[in-house]
C-alpha positions as CSV (number, residue, x, y, z in Angstrom):
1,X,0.0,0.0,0.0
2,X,1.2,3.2,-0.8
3,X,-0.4,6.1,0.9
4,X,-0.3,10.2,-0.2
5,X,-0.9,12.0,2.9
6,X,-2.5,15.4,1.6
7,X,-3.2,18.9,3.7
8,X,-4.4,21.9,2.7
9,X,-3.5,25.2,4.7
10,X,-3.4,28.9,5.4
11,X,-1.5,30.5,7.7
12,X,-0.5,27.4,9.5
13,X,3.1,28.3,11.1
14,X,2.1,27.4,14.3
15,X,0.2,23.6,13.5
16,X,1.3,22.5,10.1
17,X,5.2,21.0,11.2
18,X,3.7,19.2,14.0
19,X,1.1,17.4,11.1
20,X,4.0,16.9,8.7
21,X,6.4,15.6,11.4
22,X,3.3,13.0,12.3
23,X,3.1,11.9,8.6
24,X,6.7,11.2,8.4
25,X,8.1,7.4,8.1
26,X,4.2,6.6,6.9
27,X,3.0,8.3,3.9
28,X,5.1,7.9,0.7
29,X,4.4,11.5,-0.8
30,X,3.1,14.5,1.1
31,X,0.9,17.3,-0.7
32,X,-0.1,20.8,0.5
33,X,-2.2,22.8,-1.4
34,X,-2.2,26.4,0.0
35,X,-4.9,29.5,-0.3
36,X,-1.5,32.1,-0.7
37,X,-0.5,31.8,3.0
38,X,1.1,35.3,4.4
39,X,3.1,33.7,7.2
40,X,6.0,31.1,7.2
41,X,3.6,28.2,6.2
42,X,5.0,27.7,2.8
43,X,8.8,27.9,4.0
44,X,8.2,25.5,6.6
45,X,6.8,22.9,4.0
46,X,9.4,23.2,1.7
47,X,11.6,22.2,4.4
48,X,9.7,19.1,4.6
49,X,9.8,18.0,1.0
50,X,6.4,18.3,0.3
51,X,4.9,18.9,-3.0
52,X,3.7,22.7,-2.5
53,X,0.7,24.2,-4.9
54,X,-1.1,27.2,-4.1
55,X,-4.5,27.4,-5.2
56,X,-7.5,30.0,-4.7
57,X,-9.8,29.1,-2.1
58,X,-13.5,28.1,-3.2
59,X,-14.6,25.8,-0.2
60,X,-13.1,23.4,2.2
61,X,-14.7,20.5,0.1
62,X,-13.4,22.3,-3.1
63,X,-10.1,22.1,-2.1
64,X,-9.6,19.3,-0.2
65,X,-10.8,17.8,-3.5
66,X,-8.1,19.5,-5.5
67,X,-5.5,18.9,-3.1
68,X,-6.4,15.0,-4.0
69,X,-6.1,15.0,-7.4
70,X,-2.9,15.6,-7.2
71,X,-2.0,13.0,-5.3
72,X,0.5,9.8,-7.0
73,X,-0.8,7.3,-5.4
74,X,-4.9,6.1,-4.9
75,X,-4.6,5.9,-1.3
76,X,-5.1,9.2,0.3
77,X,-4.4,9.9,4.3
78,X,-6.2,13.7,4.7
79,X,-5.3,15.8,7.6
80,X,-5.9,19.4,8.4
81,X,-3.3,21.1,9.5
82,X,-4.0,21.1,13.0
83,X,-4.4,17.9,13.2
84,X,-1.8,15.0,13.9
85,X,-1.6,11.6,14.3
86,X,-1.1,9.8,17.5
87,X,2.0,7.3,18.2
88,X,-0.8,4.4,18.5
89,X,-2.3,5.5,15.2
90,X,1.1,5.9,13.4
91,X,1.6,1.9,14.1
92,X,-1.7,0.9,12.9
93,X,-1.3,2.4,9.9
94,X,1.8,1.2,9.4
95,X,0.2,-2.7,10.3
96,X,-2.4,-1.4,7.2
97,X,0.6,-0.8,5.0
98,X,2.4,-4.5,5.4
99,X,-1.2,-6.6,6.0
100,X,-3.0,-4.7,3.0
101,X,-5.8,-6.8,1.3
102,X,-7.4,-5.9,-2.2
103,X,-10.7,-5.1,-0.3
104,X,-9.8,-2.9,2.2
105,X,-10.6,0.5,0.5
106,X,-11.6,2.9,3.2
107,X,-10.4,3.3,6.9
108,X,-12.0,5.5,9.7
109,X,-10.2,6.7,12.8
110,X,-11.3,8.4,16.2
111,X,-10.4,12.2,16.6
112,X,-9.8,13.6,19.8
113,X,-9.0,17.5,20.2
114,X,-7.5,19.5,22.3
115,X,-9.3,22.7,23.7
116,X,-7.6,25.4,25.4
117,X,-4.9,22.8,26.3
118,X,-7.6,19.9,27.6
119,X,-8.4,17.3,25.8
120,X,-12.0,16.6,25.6
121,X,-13.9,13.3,25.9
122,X,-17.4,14.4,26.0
123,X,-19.4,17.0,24.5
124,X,-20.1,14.9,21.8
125,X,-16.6,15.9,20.5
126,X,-15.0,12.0,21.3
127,X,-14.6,9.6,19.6
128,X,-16.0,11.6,16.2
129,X,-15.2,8.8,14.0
130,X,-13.6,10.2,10.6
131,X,-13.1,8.2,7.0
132,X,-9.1,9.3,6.4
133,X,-7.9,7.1,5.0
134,X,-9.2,5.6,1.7
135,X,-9.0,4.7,-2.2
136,X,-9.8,8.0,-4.2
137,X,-11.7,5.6,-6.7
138,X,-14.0,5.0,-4.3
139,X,-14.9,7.8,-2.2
140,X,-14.2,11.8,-2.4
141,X,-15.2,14.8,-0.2
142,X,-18.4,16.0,0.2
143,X,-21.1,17.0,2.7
144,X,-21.7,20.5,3.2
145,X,-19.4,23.4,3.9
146,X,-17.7,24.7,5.9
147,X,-18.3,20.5,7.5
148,X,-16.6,18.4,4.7
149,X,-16.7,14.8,5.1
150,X,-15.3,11.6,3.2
151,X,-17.9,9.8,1.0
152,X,-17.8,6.7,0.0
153,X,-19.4,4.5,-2.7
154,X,-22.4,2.8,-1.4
155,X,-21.2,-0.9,-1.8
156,X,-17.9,0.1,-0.5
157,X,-16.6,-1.1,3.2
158,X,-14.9,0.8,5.8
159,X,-12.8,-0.7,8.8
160,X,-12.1,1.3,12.1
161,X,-8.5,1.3,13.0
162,X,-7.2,1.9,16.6
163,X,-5.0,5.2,17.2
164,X,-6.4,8.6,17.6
165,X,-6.5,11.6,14.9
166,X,-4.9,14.1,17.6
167,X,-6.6,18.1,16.6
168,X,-5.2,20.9,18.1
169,X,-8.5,23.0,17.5
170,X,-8.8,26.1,19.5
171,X,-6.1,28.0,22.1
172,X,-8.5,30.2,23.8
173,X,-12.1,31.4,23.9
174,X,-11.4,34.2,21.6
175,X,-11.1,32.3,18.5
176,X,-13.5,29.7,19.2
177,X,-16.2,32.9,19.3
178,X,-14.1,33.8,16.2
179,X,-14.3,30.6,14.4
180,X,-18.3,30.3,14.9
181,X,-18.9,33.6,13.4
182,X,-17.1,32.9,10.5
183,X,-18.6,29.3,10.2
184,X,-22.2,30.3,10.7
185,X,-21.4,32.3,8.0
186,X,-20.4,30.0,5.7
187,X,-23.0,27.9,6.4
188,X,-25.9,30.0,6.6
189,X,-24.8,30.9,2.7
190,X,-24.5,27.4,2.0
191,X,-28.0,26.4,3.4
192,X,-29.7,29.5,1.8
193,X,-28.1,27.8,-1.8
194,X,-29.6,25.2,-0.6
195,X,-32.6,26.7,-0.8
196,X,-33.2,26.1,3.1
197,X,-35.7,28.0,5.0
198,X,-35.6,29.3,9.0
199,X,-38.2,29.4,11.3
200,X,-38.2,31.8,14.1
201,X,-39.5,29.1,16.9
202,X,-38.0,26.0,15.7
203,X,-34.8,26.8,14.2
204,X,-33.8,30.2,16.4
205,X,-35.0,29.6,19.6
206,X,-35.4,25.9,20.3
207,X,-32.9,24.1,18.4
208,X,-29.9,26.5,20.0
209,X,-31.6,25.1,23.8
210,X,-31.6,21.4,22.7
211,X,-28.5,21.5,21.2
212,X,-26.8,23.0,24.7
213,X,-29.0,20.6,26.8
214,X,-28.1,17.9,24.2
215,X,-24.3,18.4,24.6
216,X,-24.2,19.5,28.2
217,X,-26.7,17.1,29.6
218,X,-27.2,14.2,27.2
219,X,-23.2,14.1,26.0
220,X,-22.0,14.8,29.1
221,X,-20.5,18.1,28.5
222,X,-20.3,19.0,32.1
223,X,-17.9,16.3,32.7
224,X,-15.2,18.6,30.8
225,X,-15.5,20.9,33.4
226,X,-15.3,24.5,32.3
227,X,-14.4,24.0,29.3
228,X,-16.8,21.7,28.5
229,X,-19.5,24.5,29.7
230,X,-17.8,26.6,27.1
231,X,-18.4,23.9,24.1
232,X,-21.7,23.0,24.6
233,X,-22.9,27.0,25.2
234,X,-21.0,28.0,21.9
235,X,-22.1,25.2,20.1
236,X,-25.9,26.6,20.3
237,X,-24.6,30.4,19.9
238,X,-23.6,28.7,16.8
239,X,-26.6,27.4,15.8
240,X,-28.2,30.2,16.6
241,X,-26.1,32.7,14.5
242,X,-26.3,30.0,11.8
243,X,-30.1,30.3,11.7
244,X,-30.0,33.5,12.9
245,X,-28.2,35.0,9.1
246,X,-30.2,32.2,6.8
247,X,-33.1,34.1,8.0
248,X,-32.1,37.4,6.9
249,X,-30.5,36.4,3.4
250,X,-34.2,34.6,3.1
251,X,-35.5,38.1,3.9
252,X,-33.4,40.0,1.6
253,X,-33.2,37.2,-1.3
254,X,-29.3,37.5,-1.5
């Protein structure tokens, strides 16, 4: 099995040598497809003997797509840039490598992230089970932006291997609030093309409460402490912005 691990980034000095360090000794090719980083991101690459392209930036799924079809080899190992694998998942991969059969196309792997310098086991946040690893002729990205996912062809089969997807997701409060805004965003324009509809009751008041009580309560948020609070409350502010800015581009048609 030969694998191309592929990344896209921008303005990733501080997370993308720790992903590129965690791909070396188990990928045979590395590819990073940039959105014209500012910052050292490119330099620091280059160090790594990647293959470096810079593309404009349409979409996660967009690109993440791009960023594959310039892979060499079928078998494509996708991580964002703040993401890394663990020791544990490093060796199952490797096992995948020398133990490879003809009809293993797709492999899934747990994520766990870091939050403010906690990992976090609840919150509905662990295990979030992620297709990473898997034969381009069977499966691209898709879902819906700015939360791309791996699909794969219907009467293809997917194995779960052990070893964590380690994401180093937000250092403080401050850019989790950030990071909402300008995902609600996103998706509030994708639903709207979509031609998706929100309602006042059901969609900006109640679902931002279930989805805090669901987190919190249900997911056992609270057992994060703190920082677990913080999740589950942001995840509905979230929501609720999402909803929140569909319902004025439905009012003003744009």
């Amino acid at each position: 099995m030969r694998i191309s691990g592929v990344i896209i980034t921008y303005n990733e000095e501080n997370n993308i040598e720790r992903c590129l360090k965690s791909l070396e000794g188990i990928v045979d090719e590395i590819v990073v497809v940039d959105s014209f980083s500012t910052d050292r991101t490119k330099e620091i690459c280059l160090s790594y003997n990647v293959k470096f392209s810079v593309n404009k930036f349409e979409g996660h799924i967009q690109q993440k797509n791009h960023a594959m079809s310039l892979a060499s080899n079928n078998m494509i190992l996708s991580l964002d840039a703040d993401e890394a694998l663990s020791e544990e998942l490093r060796k199952s991969i490797l096992q995948l490598k020398l133990n490879s059969h003809s009809d293993e196309k797709a492999f899934s792997f747990n994520r766990l992230t870091s939050y403010c310098g906690q990992w976090i086991y609840h919150c509905g946040w662990y295990p979030d089970k992620k297709i990473r690893l898997w034969n381009r002729t069977i499966g691209k990205w898709g879902g819906v932006n700015p939360h791309d996912k791996v699909e794969i062809a219907d009467n293809a089969n997917s194995k779960h291997v052990k070893g964590d997807i380690l994401h180093y997701s937000f250092e403080s409060i401050s850019s989790h609030v950030q990071t909402a805004n300008n995902f609600s965003t996103i998706a509030a324009k994708a639903a709207f093309e979509r031609g998706k509809k929100a309602n006042l009751v059901l969609h900006i008041i109640l679902n931002p409460i279930f989805t805090f009580v669901s987190k919190y309560f249900l997911k056992l948020g609270f057992l994060d402490g703190f920082n677990g609070f913080v999740i589950c409350y942001l995840s509905a502010v979230s929501n609720f912005l999402k909803y929140s800015k569909l319902r004025q581009l439905n009012k003003s048609g744009q």
